[in-house]
C-alpha positions in Angstrom: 25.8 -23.2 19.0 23.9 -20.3 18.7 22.6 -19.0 15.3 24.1 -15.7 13.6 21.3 -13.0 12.3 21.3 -11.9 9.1 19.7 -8.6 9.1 17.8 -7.6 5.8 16.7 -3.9 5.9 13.7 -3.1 3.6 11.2 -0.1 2.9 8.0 -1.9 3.5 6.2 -4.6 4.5 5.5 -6.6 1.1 9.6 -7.6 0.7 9.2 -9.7 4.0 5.7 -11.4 2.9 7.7 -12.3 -0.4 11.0 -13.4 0.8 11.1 -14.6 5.0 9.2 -17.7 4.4 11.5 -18.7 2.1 14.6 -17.5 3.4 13.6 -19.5 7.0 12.6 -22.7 5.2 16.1 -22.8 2.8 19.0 -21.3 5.1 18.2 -22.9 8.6 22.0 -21.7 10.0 20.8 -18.4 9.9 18.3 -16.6 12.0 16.8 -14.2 9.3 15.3 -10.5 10.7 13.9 -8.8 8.5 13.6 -4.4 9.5 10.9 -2.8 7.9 11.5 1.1 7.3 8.3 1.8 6.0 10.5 4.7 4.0 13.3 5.2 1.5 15.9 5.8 3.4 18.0 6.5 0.5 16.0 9.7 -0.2 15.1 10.5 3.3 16.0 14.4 4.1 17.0 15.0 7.9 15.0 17.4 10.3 16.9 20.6 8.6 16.2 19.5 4.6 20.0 18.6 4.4 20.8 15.4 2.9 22.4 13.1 5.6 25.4 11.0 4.9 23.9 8.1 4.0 26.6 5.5 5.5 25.7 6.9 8.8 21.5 6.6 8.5 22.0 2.9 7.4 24.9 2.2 10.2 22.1 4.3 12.4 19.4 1.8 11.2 21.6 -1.0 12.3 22.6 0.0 15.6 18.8 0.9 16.5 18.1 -3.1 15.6 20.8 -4.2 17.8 19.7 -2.0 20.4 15.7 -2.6 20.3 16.3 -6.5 19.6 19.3 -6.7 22.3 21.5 -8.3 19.7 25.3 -7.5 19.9 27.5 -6.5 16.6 28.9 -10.2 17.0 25.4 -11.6 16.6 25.6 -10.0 13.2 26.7 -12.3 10.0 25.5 -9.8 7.5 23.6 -6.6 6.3 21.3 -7.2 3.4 19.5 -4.4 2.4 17.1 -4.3 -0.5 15.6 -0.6 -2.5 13.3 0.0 -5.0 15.5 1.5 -8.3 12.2 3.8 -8.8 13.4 5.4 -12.0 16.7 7.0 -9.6 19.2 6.8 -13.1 17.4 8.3 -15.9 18.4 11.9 -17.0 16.2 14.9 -16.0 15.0 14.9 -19.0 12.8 11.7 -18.7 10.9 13.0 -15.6 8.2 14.9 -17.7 5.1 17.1 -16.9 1.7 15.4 -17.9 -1.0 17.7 -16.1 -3.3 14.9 -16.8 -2.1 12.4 -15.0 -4.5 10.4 -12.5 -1.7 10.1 -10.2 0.7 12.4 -8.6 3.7 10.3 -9.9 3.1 7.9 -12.8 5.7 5.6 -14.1 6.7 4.3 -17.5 9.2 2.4 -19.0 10.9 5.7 -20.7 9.6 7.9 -18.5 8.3 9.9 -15.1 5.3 11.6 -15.5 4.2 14.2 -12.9 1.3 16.8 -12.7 3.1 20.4 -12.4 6.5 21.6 -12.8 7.3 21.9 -9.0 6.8 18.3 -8.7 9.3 17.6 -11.5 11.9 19.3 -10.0 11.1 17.2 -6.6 11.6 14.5 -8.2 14.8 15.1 -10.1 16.0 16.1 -6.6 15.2 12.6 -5.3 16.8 11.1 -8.4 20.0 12.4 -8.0 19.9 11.8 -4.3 19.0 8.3 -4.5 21.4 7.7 -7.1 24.5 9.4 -5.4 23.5 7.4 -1.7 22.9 4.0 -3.8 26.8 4.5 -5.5 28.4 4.9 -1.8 26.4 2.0 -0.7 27.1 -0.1 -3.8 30.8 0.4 -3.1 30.1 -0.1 0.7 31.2 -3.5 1.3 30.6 -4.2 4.9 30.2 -1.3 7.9 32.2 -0.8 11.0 29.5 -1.6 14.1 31.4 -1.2 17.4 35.1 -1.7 16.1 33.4 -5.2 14.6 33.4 -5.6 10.4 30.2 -6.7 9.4 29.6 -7.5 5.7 26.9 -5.4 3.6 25.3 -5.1 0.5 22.7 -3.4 -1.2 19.9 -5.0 -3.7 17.0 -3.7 -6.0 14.2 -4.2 -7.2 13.6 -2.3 -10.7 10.9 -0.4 -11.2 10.1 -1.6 -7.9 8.9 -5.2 -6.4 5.5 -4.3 -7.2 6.9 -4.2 -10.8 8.7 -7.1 -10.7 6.3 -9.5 -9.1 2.7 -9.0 -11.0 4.1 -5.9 -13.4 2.5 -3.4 -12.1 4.9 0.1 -11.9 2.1 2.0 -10.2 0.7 0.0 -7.7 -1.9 1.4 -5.1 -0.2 1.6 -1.7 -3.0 -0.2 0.0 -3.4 -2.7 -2.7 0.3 -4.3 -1.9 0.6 -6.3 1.0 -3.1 -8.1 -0.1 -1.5 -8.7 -3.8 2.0 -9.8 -2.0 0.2 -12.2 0.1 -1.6 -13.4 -3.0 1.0 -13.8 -5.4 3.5 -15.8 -2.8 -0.2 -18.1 -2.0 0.1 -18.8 -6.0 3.4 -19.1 -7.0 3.9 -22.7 -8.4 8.2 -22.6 -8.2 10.0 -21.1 -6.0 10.7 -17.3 -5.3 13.7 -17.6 -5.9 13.7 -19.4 -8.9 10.5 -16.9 -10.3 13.1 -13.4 -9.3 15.9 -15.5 -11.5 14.2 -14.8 -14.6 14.9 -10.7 -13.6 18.1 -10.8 -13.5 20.1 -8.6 -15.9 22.7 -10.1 -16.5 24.2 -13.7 -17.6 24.0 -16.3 -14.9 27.7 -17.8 -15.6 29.7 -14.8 -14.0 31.2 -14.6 -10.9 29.6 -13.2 -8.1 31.1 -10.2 -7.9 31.0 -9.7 -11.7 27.1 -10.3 -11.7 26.8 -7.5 -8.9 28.9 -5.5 -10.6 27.7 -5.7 -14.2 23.8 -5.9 -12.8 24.3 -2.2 -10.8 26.0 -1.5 -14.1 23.0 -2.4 -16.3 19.9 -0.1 -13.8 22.5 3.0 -14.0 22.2 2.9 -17.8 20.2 4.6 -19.9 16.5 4.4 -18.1 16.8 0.8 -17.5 15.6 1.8 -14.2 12.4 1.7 -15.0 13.0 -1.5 -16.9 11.3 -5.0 -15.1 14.4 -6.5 -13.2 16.1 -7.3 -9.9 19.7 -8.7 -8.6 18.1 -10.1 -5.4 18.7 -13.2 -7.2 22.0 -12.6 -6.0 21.4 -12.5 -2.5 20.5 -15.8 -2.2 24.0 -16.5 -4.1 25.5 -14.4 -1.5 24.2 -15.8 1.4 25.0 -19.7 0.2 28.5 -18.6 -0.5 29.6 -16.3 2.6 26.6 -16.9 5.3 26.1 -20.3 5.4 29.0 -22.1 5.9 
C-alpha cells in the first residue's frame, strides 16, 4: 500500500533541518514533504499591494506542490503548516521608534523597536495582516483541493523558532540554518520532547482544547513575543488522525 503525504508548509529552511529527521524516523506510515516558502505568506502583498485572501494563497501553495511533485489531492493525508507569531498580536502601541537601533527591526519581550516612523507604521500594517490571515486560518480546518477534503492546520512558533530553539529573537538571517544544524547535532532528548517544554498551555486537555486555548494564549496581551510554540501539538495531531 502506498504511503499518504503529509505536506508541512514552512517559511524557511531551518523548520525542516529541526523537524524532518524526526518526523521520518517516528511516523514511518507517512511520507513527510516538507515546502519551503522562503516567505511569510501570511503577510505577503500580491503584485498590486492588495492583501490577497489568504485561503486562496495557501490552497495556491498546495496545488503548486501537487502539481510540481505530480502528487494527486488523494495523495494528501494532511496540510500542516507552521508561522512564526513575530510579535503579529500586540497593540500598535508596542511597536515603538528607537532611532538607535542596530537593526532595522529589533524585538523584545514587550516590545518592537524600529528606526523611523515610516517603518512603524509598516510594521503595524504587517501586524494586523498577519493577525487577521492567521484567525481565518486558525478556524480553517481542512481545504477543498479538487472537490477532495483534506485536513489543515496552522502552528507557531513564538517569537519565532530561532527564539524558541537557542533564545535568540533577533537572529542573523545567515546565522540560522548553521545554528539549526547545530542545535539538532546537540540535542540530548528528543525534538519533540525539548518544543514540549513551550507549550502554553496544560498538557491534560484535549486536543482541540490545547489548540484552542494555546492560539488563545499568543493573541493575548504581547505574549507574542513571549518564548513558546504549539507544534508540540502537531505531533499529537498527526498520532491521533494521520497515523492510523
Amino acid at each position: 500500500m502506498t504511503k499518504k503525504v503529509l505536506l508541512i508548509i514552512v517559511e524557511g529552511q531551518t523548520e525542516q533541518i529541526v523537524l524532518e529527521d524526526y518526523l521520518d524516523e517516528h511516523f514511518v506510515n507517512s511520507t513527510i514533504r516538507f515546502d519551503v516558502q522562503r516567505e511569510d505568506i501570511l503577510t505577503k502583498w500580491d503584485a498590486k499591494k492588495n492583501i490577497p485572501n489568504i485561503k486562496n494563497s495557501v490552497a495556491r501553495v498546495i496545488h503548486n506542490y501537487l502539481e510540481k511533485y505530480k502528487f494527486l489531492a488523494k495523495d494528501l493525508t494532511a496540510v500542516v503548516h507552521i508561522t512564526d507569531a513575530d510579535g503579529c498580536f500586540i497593540a500598535p502601541e508596542f511597536v515603538q521608534v528607537k532611532s538607535d537601533i542596530e537593526q532595522n527591526l529589533y524585538y523584545t519581550e514587550d516590545a518592537i523597536f524600529v528606526k523611523t516612523e515610516k517603518r512603524k507604521e509598516q510594521i503595524e500594517q504587517r501586524n494586523e495582516m498577519k493577525a487577521n490571515n492567521a484567525k481565518i486560518l486558525i478556524a480553517n480546518d481542512y481545504f477543498s483541493i479538487n472537490r477532495l477534503k483534506v485536513p489543515y492546520q496552522l502552528f507557531y512558533f513564538s517569537t519565532n523558532l530561532e527564539h524558541v530553539l537557542w533564545n535568540e529573537r533577533n537572529e542573523v538571517a545567515t546565522e540560522k540554518i548553521l545554528k539549526a544544524d547545530t542545535f539538532i547535532e546537540n540535542l540530548s532528548g528528543s525534538i519533540e520532547e525539548y518544543l514540549g517544554a513551550f507549550l502554553p498551555v496544560n498538557p491534560a486537555l484535549s486536543y482541540r482544547e490545547k489548540m484552542k486555548e494555546s492560539w488563545a494564549f499568543l493573541m493575548d496581551g504581547c505574549n507574542s513575543l513571549q518564548r513558546g510554540t504549539n507544534v508540540p501539538l502537531l505531533f499529537e495531531m498527526i498520532k491521533s488522525t494521520v497515523q492510523k
